[in-house]
DSSP file (Angstrom, degrees, kcal/mol; ACC not computed):
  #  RESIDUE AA STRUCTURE BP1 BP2  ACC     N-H-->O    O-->H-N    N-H-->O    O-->H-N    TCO  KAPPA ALPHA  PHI   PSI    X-CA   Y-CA   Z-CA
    1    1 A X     >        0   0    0      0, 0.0     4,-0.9     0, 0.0     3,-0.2   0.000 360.0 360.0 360.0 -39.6  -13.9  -12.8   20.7
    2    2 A X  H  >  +     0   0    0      1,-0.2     4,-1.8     2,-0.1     5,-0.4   0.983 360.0  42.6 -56.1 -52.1  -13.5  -15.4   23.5
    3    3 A X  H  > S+     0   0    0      2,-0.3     4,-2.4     3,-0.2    -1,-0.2   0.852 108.2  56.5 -63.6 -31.6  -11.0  -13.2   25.4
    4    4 A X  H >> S+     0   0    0      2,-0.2     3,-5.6    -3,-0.2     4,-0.8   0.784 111.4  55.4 -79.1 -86.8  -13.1   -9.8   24.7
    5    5 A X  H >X S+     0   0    0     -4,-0.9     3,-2.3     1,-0.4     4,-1.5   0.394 109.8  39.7  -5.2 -80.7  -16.1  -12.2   26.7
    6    6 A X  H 3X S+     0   0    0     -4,-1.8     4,-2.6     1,-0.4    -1,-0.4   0.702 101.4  67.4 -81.4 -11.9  -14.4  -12.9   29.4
    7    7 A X  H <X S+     0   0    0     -3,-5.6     4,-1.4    -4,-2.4    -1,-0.4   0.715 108.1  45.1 -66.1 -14.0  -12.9   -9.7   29.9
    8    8 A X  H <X S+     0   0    0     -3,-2.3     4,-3.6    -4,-0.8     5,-0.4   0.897 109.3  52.6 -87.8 -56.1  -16.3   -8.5   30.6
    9    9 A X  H >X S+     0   0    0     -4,-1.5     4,-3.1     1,-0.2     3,-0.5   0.976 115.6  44.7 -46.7 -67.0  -17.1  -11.5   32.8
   10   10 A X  H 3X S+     0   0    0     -4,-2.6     4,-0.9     1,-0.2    -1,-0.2   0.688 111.5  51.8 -44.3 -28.6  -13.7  -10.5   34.9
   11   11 A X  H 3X S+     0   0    0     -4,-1.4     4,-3.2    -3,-0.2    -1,-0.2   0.849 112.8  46.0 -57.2 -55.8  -14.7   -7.1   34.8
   12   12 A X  H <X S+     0   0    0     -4,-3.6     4,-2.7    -3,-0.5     5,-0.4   1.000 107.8  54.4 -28.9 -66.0  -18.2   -8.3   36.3
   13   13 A X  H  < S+     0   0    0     -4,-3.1    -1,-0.2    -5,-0.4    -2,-0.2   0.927 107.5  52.1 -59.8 -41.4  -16.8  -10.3   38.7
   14   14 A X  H  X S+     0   0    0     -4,-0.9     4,-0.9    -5,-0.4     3,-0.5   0.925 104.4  54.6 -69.5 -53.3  -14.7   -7.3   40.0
   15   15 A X  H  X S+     0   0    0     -4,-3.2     4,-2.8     1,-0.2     3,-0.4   0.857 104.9  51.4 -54.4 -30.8  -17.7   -4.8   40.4
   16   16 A X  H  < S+     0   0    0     -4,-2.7    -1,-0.2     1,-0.3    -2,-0.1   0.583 110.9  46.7 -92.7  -1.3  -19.7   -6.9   42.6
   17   17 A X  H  4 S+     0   0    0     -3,-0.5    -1,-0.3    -5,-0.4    -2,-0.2   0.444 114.7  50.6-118.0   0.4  -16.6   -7.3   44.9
   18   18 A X  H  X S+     0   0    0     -4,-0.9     4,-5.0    -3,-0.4     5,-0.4   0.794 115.8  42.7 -67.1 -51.1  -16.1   -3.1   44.6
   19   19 A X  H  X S+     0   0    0     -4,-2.8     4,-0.9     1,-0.3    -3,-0.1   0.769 110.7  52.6 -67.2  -7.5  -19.6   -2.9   45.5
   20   20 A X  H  > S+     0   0    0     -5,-0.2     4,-0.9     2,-0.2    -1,-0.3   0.843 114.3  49.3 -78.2 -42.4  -19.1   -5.8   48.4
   21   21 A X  H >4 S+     0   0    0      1,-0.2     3,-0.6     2,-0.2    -2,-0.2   0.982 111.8  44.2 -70.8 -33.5  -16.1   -3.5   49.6
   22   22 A X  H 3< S+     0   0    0     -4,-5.0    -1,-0.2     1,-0.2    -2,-0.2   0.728 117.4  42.8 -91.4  -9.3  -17.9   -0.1   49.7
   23   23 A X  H 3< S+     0   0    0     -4,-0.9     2,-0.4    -5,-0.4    -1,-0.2   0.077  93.3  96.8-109.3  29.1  -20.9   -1.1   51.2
   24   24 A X    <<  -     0   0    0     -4,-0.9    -4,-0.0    -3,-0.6     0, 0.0  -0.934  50.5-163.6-107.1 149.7  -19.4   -3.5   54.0
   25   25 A X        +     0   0    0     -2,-0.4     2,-0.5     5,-0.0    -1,-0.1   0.454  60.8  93.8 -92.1   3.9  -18.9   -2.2   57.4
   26   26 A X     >  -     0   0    0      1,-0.1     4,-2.5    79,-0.0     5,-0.1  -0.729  65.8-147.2-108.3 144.7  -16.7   -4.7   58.7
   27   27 A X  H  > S+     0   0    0     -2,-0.5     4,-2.9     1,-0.2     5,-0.2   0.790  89.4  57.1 -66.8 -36.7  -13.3   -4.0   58.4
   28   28 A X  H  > S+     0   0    0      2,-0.2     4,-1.7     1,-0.1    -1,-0.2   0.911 110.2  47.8 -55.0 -56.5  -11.6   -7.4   57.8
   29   29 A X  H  > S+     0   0    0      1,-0.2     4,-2.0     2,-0.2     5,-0.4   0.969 110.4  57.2 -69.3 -52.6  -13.8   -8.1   54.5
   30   30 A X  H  X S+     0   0    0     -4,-2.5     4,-1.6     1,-0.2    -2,-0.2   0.935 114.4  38.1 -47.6 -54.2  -12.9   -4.1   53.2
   31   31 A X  H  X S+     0   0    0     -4,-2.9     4,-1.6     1,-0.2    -1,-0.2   0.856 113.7  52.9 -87.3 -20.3   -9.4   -4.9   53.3
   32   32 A X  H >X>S+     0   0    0     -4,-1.7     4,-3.3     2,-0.2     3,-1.1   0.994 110.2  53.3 -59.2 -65.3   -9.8   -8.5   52.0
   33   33 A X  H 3X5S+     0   0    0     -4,-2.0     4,-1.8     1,-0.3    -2,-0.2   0.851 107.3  50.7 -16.6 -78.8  -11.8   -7.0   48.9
   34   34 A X  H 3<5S+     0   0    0     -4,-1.6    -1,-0.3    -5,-0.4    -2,-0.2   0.701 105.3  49.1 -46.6 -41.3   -9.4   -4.9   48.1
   35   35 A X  H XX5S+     0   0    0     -4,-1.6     4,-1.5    -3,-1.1     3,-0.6   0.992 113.6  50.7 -72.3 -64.3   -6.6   -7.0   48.1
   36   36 A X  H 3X5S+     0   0    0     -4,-3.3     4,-1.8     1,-0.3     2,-0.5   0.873 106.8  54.7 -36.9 -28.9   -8.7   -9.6   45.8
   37   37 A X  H 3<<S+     0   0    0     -4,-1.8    -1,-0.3    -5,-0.6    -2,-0.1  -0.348 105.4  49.4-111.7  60.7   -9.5   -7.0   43.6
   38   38 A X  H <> S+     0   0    0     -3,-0.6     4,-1.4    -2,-0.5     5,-0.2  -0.259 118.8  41.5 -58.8 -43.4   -5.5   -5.9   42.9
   39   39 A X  H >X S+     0   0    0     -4,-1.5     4,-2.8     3,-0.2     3,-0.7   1.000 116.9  51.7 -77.2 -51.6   -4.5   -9.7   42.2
   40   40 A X  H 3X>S+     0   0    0     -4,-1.8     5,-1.1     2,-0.2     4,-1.0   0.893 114.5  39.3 -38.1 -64.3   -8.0  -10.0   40.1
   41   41 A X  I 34>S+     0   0    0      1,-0.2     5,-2.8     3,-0.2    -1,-0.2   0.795 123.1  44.7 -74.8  -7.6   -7.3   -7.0   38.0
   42   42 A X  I <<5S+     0   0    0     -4,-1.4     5,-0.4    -3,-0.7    -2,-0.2   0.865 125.2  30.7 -76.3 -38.4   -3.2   -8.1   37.8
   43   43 A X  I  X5S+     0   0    0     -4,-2.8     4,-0.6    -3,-0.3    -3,-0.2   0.968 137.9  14.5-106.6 -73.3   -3.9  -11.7   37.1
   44   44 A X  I  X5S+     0   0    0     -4,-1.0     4,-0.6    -5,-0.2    -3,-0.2   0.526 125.5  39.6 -99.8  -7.8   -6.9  -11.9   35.3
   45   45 A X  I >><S+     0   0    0     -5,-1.1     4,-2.4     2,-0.1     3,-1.1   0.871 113.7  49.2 -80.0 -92.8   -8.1   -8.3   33.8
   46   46 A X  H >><S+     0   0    0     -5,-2.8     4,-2.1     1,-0.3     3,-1.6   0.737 116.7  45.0 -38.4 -66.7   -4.8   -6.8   32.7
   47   47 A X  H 3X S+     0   0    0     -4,-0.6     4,-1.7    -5,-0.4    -1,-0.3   0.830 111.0  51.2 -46.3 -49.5   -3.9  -10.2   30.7
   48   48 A X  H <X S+     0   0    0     -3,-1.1     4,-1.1    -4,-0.6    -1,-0.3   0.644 108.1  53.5 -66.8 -18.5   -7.2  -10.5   29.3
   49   49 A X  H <X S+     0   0    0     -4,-2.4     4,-1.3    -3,-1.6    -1,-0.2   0.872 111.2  48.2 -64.6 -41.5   -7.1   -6.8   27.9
   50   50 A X  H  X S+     0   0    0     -4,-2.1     4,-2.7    -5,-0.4    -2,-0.2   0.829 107.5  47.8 -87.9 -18.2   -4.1   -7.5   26.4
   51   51 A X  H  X S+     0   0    0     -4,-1.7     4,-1.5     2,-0.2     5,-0.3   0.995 114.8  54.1 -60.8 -89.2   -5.0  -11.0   24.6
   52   52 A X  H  X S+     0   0    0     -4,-1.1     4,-1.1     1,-0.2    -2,-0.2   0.558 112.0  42.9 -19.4 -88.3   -8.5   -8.9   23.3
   53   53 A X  H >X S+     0   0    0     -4,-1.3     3,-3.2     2,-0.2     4,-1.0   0.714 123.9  38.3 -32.7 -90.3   -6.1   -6.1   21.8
   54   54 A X  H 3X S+     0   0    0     -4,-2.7     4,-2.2     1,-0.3     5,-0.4   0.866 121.9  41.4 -59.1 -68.5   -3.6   -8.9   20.3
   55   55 A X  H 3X S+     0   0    0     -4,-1.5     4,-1.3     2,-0.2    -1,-0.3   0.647 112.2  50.3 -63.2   1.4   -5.9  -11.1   19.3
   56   56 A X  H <X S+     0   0    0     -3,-3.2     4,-3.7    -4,-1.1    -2,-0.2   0.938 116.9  43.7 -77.5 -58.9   -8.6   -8.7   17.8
   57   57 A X  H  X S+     0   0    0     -4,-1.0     4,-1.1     1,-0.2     3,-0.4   0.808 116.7  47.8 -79.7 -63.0   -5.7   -6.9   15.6
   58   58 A X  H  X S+     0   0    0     -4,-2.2     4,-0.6     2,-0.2    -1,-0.2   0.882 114.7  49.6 -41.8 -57.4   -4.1  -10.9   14.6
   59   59 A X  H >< S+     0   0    0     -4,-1.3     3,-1.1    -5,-0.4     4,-0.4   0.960 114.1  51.2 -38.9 -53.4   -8.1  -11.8   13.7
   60   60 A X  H >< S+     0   0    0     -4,-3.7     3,-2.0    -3,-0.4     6,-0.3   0.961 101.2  51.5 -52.2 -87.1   -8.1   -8.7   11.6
   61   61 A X  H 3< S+     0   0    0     -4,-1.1    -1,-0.3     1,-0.3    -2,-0.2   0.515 113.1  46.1 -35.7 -10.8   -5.5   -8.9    9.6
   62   62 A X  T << S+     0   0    0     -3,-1.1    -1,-0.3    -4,-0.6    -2,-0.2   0.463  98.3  83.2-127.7  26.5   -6.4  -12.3    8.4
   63   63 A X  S <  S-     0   0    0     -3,-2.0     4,-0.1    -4,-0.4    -3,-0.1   0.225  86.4-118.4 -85.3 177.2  -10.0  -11.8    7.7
   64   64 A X  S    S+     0   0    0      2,-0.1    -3,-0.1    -2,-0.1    -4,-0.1   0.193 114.2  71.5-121.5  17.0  -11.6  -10.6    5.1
   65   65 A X  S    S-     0   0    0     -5,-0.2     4,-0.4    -6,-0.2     3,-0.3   0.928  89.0-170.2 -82.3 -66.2  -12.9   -7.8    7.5
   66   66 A X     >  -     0   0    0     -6,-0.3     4,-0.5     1,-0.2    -5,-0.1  -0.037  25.9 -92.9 101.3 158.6   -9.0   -6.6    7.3
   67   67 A X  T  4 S+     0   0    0      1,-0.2    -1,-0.2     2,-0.1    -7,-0.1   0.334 119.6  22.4 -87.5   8.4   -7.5   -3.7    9.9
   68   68 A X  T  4 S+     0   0    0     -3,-0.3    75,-0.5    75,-0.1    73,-0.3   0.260  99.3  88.9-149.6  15.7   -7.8   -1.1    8.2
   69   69 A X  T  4 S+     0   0    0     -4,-0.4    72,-1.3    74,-0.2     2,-0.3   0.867  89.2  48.6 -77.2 -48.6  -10.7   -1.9    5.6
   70   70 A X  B >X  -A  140   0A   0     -4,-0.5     4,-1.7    70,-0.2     3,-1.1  -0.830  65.3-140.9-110.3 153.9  -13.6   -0.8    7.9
   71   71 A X  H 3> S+     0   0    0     68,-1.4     4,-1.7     1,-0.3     5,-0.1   0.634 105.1  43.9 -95.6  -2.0  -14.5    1.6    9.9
   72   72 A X  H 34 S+     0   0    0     67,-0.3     4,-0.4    65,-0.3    -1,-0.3   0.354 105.5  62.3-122.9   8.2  -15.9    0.2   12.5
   73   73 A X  H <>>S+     0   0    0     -3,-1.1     4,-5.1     2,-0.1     5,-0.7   0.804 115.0  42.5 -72.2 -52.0  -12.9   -2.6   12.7
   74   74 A X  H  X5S+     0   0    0     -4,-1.7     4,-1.0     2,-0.2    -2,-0.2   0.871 113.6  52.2 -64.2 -47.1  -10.6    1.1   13.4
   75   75 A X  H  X5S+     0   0    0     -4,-1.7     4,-1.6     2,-0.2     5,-0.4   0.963 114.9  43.8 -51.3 -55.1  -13.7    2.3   15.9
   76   76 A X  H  45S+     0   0    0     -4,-0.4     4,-0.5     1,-0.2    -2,-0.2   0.678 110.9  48.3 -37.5 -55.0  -13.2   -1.1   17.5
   77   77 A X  H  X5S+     0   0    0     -4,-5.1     4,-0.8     2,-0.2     5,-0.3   0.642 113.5  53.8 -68.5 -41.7   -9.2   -1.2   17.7
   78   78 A X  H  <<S+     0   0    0     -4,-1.0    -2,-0.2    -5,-0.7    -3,-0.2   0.836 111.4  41.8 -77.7 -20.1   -9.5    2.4   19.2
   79   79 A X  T  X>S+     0   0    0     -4,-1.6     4,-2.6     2,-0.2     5,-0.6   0.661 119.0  44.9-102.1 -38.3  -11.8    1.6   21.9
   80   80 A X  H  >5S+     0   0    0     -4,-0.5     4,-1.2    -5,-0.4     5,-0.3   0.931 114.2  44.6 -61.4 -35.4  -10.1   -1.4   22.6
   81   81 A X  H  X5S+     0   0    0     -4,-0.8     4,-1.0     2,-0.2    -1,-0.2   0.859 117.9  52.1 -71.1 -11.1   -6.4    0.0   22.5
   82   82 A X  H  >5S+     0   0    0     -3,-0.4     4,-2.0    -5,-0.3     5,-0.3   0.793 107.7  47.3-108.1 -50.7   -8.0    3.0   24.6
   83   83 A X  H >X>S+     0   0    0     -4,-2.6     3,-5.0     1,-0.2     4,-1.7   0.997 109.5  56.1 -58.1 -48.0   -9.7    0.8   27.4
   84   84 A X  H >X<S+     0   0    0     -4,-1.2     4,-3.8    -5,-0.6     3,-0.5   0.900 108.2  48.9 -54.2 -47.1   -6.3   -1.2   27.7
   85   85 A X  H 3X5S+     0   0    0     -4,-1.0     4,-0.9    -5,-0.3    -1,-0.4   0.869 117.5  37.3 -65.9 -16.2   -4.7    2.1   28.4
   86   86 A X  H <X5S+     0   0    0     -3,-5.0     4,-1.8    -4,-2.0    -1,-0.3   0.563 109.0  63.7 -95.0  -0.5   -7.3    3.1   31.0
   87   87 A X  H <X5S+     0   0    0     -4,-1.7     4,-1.2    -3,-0.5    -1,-0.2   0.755 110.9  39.2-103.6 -61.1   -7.3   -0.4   32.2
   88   88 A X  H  <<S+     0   0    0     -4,-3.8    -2,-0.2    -5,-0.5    -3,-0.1   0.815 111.6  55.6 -83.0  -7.5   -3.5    0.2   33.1
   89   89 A X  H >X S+     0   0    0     -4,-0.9     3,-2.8    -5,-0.2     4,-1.5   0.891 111.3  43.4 -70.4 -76.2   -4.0    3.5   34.3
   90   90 A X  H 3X S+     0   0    0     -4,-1.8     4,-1.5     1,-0.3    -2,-0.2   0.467  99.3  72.8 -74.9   7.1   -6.8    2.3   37.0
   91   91 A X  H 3< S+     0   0    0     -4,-1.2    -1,-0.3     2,-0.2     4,-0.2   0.428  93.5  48.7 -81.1  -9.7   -4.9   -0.5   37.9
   92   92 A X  H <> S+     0   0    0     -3,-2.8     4,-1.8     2,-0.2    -2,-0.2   0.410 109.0  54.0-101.7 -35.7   -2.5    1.7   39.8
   93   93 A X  H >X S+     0   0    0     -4,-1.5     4,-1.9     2,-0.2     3,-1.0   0.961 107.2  56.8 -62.8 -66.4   -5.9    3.5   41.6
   94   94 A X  H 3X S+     0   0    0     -4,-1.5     4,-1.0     1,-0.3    -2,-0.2   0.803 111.8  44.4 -31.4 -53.5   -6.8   -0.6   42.5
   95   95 A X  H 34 S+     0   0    0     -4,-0.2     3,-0.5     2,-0.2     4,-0.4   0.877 105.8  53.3 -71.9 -29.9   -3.4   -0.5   44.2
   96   96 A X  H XX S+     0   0    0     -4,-1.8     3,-4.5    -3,-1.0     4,-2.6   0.996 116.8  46.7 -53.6 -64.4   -3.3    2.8   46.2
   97   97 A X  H 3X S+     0   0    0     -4,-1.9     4,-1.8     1,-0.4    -1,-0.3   0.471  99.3  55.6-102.8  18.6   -6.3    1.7   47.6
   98   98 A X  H 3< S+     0   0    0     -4,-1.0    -1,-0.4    -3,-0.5     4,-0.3   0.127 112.4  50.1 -60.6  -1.8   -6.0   -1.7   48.6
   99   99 A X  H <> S+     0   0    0     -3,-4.5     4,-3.6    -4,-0.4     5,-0.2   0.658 115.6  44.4 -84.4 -40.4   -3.1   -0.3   50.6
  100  100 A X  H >X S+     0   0    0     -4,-2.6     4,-3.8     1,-0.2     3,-0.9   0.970 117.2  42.8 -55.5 -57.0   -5.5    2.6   52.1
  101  101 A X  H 3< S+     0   0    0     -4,-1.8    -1,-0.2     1,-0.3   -70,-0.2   0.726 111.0  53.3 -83.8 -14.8   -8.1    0.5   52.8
  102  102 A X  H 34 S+     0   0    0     -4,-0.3    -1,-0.3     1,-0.2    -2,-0.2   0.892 126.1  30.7 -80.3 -32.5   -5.6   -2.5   54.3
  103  103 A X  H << S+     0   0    0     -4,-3.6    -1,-0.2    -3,-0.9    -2,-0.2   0.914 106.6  75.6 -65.3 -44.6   -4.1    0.6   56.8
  104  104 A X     <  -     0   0    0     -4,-3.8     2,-0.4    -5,-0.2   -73,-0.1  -0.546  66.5-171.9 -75.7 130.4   -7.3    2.7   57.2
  105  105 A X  S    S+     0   0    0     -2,-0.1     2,-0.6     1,-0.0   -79,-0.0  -0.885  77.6   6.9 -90.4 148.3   -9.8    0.7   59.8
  106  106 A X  S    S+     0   0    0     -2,-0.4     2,-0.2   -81,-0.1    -1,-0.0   0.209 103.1 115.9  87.0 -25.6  -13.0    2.4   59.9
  107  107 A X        -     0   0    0     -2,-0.6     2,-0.3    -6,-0.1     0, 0.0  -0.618  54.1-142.7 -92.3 147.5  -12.6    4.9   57.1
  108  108 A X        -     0   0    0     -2,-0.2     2,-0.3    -3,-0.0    -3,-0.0  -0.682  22.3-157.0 -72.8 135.8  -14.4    5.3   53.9
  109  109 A X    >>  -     0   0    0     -2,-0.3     3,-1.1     1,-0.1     4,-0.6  -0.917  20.0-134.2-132.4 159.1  -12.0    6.4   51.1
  110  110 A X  H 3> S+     0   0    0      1,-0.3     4,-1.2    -2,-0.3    -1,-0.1   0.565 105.9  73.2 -86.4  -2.4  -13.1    8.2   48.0
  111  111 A X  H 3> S+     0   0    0      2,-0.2     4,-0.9     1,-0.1    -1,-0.3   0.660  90.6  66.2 -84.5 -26.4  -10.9    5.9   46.0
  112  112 A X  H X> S+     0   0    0     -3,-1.1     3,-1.2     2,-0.2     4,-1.0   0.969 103.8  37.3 -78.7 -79.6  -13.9    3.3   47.0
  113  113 A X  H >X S+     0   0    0     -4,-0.6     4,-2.8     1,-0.2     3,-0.5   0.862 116.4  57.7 -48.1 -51.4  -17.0    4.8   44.9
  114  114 A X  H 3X S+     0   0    0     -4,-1.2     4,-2.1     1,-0.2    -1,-0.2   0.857 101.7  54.4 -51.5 -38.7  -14.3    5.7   41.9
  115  115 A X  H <X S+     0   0    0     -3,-1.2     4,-0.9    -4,-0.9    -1,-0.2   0.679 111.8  44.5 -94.0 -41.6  -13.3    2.0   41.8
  116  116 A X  H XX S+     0   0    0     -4,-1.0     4,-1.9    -3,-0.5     3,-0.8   0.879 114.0  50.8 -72.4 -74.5  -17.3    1.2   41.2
  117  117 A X  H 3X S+     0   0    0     -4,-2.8     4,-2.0     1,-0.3    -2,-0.3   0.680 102.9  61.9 -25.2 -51.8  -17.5    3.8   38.9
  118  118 A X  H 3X S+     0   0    0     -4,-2.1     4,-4.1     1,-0.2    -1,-0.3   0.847 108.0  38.3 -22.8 -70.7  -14.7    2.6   37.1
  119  119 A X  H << S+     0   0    0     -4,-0.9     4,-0.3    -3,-0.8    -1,-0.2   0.751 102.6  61.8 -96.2  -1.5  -15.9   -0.4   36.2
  120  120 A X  H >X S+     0   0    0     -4,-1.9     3,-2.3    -3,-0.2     4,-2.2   0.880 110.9  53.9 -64.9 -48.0  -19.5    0.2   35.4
  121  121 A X  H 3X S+     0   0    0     -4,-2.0     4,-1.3    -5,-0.5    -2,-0.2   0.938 105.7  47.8 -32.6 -58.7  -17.6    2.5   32.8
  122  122 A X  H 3X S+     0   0    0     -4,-4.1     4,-2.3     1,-0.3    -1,-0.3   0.608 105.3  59.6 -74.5 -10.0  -15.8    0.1   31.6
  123  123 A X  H <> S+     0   0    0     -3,-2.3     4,-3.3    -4,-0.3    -1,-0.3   0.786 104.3  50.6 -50.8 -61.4  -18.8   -2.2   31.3
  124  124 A X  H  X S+     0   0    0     -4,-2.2     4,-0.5     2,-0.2    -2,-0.2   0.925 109.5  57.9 -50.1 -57.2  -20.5    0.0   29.1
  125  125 A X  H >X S+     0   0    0     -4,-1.3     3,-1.8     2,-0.3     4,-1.0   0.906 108.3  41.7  -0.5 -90.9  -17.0    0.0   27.0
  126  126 A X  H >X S+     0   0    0     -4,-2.3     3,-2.4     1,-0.3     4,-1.5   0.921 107.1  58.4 -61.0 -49.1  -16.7   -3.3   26.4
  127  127 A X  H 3X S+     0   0    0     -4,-3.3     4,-1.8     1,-0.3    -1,-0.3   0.701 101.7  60.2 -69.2   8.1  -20.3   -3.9   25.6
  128  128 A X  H <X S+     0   0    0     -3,-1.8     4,-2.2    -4,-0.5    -1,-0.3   0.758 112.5  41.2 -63.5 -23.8  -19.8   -1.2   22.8
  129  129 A X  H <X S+     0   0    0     -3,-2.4     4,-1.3    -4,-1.0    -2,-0.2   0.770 104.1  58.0 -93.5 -19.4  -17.4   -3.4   21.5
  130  130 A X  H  X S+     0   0    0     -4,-1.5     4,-1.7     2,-0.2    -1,-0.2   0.900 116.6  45.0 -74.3 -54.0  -19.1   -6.6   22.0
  131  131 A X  H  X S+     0   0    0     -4,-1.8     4,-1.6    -5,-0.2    -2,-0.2   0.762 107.0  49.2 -60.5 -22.5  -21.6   -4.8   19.8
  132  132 A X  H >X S+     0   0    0     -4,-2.2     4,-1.4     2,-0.2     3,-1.4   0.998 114.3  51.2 -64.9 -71.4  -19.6   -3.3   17.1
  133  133 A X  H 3< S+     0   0    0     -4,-1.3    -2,-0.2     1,-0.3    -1,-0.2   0.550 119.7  38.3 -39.5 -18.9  -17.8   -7.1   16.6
  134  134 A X  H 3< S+     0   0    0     -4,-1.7    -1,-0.3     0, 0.0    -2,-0.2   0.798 121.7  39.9-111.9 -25.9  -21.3   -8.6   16.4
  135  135 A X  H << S-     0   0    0     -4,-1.6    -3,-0.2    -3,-1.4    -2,-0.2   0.963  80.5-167.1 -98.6 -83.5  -23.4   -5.5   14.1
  136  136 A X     <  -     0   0    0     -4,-1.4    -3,-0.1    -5,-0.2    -4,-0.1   0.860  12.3-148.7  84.1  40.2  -20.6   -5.0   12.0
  137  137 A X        -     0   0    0     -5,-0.2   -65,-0.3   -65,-0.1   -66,-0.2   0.030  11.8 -98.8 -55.4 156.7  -21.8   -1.9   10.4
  138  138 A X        +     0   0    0    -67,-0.1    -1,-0.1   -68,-0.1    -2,-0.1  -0.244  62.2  97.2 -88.6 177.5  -21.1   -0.8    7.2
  139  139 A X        -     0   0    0    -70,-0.1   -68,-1.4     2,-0.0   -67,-0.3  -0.045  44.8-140.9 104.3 124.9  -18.6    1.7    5.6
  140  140 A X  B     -A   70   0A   0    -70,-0.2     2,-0.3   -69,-0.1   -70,-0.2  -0.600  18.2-133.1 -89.4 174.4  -15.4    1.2    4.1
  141  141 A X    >   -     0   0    0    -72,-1.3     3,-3.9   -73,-0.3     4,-0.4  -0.988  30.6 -98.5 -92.5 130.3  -12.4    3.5    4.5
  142  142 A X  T 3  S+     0   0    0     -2,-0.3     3,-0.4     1,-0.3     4,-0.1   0.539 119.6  64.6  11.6 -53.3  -10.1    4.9    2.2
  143  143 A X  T 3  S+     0   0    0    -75,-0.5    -1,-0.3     1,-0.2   -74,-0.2   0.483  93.0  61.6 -66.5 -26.1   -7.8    2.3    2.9
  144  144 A X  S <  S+     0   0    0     -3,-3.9    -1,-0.2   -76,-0.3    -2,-0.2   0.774  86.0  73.6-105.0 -13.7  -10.0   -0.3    1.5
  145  145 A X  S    S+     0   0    0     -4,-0.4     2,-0.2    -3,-0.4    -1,-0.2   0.545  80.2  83.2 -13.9 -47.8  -10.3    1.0   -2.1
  146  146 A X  S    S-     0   0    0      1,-0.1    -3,-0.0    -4,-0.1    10,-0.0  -0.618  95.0 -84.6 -84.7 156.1   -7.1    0.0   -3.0
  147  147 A X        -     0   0    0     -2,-0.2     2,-0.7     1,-0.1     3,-0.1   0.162  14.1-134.3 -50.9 169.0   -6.7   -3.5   -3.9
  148  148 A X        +     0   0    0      1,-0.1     6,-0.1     3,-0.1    -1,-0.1  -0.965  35.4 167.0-122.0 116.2   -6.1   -6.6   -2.0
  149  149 A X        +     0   0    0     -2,-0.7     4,-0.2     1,-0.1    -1,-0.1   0.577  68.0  67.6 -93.9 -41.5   -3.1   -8.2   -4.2
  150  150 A X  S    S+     0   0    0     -3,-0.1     2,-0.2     2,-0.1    -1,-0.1   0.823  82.1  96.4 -65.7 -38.0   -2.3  -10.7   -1.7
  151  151 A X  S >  S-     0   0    0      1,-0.1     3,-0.9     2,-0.0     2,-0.8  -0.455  79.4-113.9 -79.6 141.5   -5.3  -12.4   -2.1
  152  152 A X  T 3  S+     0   0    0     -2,-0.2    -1,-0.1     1,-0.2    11,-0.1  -0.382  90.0   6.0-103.4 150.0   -5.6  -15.1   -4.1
  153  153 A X  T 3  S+     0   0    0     -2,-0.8    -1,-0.2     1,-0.3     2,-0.1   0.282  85.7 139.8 123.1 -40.8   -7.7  -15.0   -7.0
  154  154 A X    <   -     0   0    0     -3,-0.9     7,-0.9    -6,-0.1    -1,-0.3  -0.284  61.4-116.4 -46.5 129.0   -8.5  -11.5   -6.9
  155  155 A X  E     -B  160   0B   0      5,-0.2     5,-0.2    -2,-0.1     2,-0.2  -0.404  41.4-179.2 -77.7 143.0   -8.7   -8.8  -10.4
  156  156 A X  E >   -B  159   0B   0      3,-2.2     3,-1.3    -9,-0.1    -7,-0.0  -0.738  67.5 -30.8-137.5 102.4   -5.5   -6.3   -9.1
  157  157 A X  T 3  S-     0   0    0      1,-0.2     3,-0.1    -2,-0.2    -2,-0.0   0.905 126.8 -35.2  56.9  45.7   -5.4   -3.7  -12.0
  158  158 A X  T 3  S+     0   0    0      1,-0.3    -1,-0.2     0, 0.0     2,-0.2   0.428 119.9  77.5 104.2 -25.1   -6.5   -5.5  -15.0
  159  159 A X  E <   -B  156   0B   0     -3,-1.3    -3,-2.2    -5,-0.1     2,-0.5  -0.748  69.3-114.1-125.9-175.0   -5.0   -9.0  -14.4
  160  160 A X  E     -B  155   0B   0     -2,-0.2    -5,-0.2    -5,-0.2    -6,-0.1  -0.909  25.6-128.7-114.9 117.9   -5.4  -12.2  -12.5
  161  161 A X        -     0   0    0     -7,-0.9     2,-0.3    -2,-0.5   -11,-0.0  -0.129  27.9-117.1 -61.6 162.4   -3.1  -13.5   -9.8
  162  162 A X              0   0    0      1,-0.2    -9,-0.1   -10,-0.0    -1,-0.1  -0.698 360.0 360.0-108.7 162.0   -2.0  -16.9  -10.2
  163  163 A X              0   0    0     -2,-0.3    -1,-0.2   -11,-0.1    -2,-0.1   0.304 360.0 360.0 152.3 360.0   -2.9  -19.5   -7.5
């Protein structure tokens, strides 16, 4: 949960330095922006996606929420595993244009506005996820029907595990 949190902050912290770069006129700060915001989403973004994803799916699996028990664990994992991919996907837009903008003087690139866009999106994203992880709505799956054997203590078909 800590990691999904601060992936939001780092995401934060990255929109207000998109929005610094596409509304400054001076050239020096656009190109600076940009280059902060390719080490930001390399150093601190991309890692912190990828801790969320490991450590949501490590949490799960030793819960009693379980990975595949609820549906809104599965909603959870799928929007996380989904951003990550889009997350590495736009991270390659972050570089293109921190190269335009460090060549272009003077020019507005469309890559600029996308880069905002981007990460309001992705704002939105995560807080679905913060909310799902905190709500915890109900519905089992299929999956969760069957017994949990491994635990101990637990009825599994008529007897009692020992423990």
């Amino acid at each position: 949960m800590l990691t999904s949190i601060a992936w939001i902050g780092a995401v934060l912290v990255f929109l207000a330095s998109a929005l610094l770069g596409l509304l400054s006129n001076d050239d020096l700060i656009i190109a600076g922006v940009y280059a902060e915001l390719s080490v930001i989403i390399w150093i601190v973004i991309v890692p912190l996606a990828i801790l969320s994803l490991g450590s949501g799916v490590a949490i799960s699996l030793i819960t009693q929420w379980g990975l595949t028990r609820h549906y809104w664990v599965l909603f959870k994992l799928g929007l996380t595993a989904g951003a990550t991919v889009l997350l590495l996907v736009h991270a390659r837009v972050v570089d293109e244009t921190a190269i335009v903008m460090h060549s272009v003087h003077g020019g507005a690139s469309p890559l600029q506005g996308q880069l905002v866009f981007d990460a309001a999106a992705a704002l939105v994203v995560l807080a679905a996820i913060t909310l799902l992880a905190y709500a915890k709505p109900r519905g089992l799956t299929p999956w969760a029907r069957r017994p949990r054997s491994w635990v101990s203590g637990t009825r599994v078909r008529g007897r009692r595990d020992s423990g």
